[in-house]
C-alpha positions in Angstrom: 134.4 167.5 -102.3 135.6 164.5 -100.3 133.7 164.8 -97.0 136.4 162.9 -94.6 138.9 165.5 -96.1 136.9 168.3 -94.4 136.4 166.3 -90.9 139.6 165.9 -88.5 141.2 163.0 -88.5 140.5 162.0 -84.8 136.9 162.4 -85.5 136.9 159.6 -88.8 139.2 157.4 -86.4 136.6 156.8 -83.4 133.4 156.8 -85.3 135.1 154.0 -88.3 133.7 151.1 -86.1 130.7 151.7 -85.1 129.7 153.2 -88.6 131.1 150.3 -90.8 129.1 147.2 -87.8 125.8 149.5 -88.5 125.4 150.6 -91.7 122.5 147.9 -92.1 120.3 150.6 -89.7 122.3 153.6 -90.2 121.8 155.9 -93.3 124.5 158.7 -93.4 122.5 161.7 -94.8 124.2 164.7 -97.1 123.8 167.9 -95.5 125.2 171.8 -95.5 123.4 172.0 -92.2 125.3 169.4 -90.2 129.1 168.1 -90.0 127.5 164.6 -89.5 124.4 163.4 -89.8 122.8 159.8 -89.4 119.4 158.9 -90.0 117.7 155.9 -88.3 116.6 153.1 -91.8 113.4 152.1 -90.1 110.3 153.7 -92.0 109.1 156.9 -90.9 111.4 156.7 -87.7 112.5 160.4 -87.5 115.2 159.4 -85.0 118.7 160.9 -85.6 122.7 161.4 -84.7 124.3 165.0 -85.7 127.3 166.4 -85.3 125.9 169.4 -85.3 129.6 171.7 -85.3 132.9 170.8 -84.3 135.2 174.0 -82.6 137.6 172.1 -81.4 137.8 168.1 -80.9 140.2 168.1 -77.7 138.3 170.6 -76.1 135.9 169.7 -73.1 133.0 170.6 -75.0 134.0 171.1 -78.4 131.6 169.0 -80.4 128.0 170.0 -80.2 125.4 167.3 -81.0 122.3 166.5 -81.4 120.3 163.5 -81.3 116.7 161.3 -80.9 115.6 159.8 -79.2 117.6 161.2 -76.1 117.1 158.0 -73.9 114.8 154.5 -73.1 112.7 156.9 -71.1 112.1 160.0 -73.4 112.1 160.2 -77.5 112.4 163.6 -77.6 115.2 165.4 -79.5 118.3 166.7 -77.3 121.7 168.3 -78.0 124.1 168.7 -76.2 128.3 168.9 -76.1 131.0 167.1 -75.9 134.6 165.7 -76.3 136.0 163.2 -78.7 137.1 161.1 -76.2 133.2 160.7 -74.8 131.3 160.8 -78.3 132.1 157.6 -79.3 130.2 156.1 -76.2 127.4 158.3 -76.6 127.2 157.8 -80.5 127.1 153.7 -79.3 124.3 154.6 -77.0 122.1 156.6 -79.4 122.6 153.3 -81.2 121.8 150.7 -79.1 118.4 152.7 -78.5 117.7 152.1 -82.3 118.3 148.5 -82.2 116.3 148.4 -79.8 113.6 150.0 -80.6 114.1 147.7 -84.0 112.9 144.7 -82.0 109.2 146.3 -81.4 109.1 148.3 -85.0 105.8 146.4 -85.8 104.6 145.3 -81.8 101.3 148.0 -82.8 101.3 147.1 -86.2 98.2 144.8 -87.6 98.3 141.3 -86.5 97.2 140.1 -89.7 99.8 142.0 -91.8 102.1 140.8 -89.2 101.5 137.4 -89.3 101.8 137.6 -93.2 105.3 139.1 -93.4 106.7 136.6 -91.1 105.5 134.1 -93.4 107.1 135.6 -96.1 110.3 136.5 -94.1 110.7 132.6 -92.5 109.9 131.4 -97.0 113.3 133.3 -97.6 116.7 131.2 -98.4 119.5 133.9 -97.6 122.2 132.3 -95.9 121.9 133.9 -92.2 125.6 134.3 -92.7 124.8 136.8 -95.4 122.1 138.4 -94.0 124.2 141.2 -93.1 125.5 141.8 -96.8 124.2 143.3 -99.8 122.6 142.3 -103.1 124.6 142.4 -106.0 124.5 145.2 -108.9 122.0 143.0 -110.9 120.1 141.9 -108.3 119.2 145.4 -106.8 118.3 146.6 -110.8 116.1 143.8 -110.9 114.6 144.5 -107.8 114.5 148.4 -108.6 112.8 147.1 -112.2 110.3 144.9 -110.1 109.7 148.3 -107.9 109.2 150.4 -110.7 106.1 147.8 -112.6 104.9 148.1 -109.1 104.4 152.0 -108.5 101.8 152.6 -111.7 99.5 149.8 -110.3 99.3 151.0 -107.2 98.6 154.4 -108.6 95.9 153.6 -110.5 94.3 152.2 -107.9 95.0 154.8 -105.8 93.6 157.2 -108.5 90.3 155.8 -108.4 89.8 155.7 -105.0 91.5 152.8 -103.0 93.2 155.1 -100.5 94.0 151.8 -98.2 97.2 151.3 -100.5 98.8 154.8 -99.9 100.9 152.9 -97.0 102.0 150.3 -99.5 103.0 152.9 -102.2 104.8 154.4 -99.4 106.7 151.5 -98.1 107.2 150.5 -102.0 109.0 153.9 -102.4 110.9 153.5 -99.6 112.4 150.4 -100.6 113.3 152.0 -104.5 114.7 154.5 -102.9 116.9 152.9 -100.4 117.6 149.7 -101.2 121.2 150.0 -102.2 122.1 150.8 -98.7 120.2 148.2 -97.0 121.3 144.7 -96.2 119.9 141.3 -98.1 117.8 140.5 -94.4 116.7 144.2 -94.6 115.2 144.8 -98.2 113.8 141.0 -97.6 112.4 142.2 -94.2 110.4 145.4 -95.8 109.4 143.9 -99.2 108.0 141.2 -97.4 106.0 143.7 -95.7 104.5 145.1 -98.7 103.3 141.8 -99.9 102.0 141.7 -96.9 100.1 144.5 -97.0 99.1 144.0 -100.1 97.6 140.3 -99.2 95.6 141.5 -96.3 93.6 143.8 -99.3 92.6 141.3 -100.8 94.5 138.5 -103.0 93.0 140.7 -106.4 95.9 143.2 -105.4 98.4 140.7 -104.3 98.1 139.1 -107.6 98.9 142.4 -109.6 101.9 143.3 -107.8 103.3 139.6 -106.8 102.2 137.1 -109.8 102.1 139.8 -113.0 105.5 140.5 -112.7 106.9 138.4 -115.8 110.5 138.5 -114.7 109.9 137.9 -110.6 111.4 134.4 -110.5 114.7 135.8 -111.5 114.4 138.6 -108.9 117.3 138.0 -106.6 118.8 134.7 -107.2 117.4 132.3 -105.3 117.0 134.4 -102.2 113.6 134.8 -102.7 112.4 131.9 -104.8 111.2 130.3 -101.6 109.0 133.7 -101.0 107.7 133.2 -104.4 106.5 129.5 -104.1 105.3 130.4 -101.1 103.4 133.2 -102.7 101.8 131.3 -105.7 100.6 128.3 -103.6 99.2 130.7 -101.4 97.3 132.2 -104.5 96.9 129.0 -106.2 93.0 128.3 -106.1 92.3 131.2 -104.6 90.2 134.4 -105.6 89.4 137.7 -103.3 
């Protein structure tokens, strides 16, 4: 069924903007449970926008919703009602909490791994124009391909005992799984991460998941073959 035939009209009218300007850090979710349902992108964020059921969209209080976090001071779920003419601002709110929030996602994170990924996120070459765009058909294969050689290493190493790359199959799953709906400054933004994660472990597993990979240098046309020099002189030499 074609869900914007089953919402009113109205509704599809005042959320269009804000939906289409932040579908980089929005995921819209499927679900019998909810009219509406938008999922903060951020790993393991939790935070969420539903419409939870609409009565009547002119009505004072005919759209009940839900969201977290409710505000700056509390990240707590909350619902609530409301009207059509109000959801719109509220929706922009919820919003503006997840951006920023975005800006301290890795504040508590290891300095080390921190300091990695921004090395490999400055070695990029997407045009900052584009940043906000999305890889083409054959790019995000490859980089679903590149993905995929990646999940059975980490197993294996997982498998016999190296339970310090669980986060890094994590994030790598993640990243397979939603890397059609993120942005080119997104996906480069979290698989820089797991390189990241993967060179503070030690360069032995860096070099299994970052160097092995046969068809790399074609992975994402140009747009990361700065990330990649950048990666092999870092290796160059080197041993863990």
């Amino acid at each position: 069924m074609n869900k914007e035939r089953t919402l009113p009209l109205l509704l599809l009218e005042k959320l269009e903007t804000p939906i289409k300007q932040n579908n980089d850090i929005l995921k819209i979710v499927e679900t019998e449970e909810n009219v509406l349902l938008f999922k903060d992108m951020s790993f393991n964020s939790g935070f969420y926008f539903s419409i939870d059921k609409i009565t009547n969209v002119a009505n004072k209080e005919g759209i009940a919703y839900s969201q977290k976090p409710r505000s700056n001071a509390e990240p707590v779920a909350f619902s609530s009602s409301t009207n059509i003419e109000l959801l719109p601002g509220i929706f922009a709110k919820w919003i503006a909490l997840i951006k920023a929030y975005t800006k301290y996602d890795y504040l508590l994170e290891d300095p080390i791994e921190s300091a990695y990924a921004e090395e490999f996120i400055e070695a990029t070459l997407i045009d900052k124009k584009k940043a906000n765009s999305y890889f083409t058909v054959a790019e995000q294969l490859a980089l679903d391909s590149y993905l995929e050689f990646v999940q059975p290493i980490l197993e294996k190493e997982i498998k016999s005992g190296n339970e310090k790359l669980v986060p890094i199959m994590d994030a790598v799953t993640e990243l397979k799984d939603n890397q059609t709906s993120m942005t080119k400054e997104v996906v480069v933004k979290k698989l820089s991460i797991i390189w990241a994660k993967a060179r503070k472990e030690g360069l032995s597993i860096l070099k299994k998941i970052f160097i092995a990979y046969k068809g790399i240098n074609w992975l994402i046309n140009g747009g990361f073959e700065k990330i990649l020099e950048t990666g092999r002189s870092l290796l160059e030499g080197n041993s863990n």
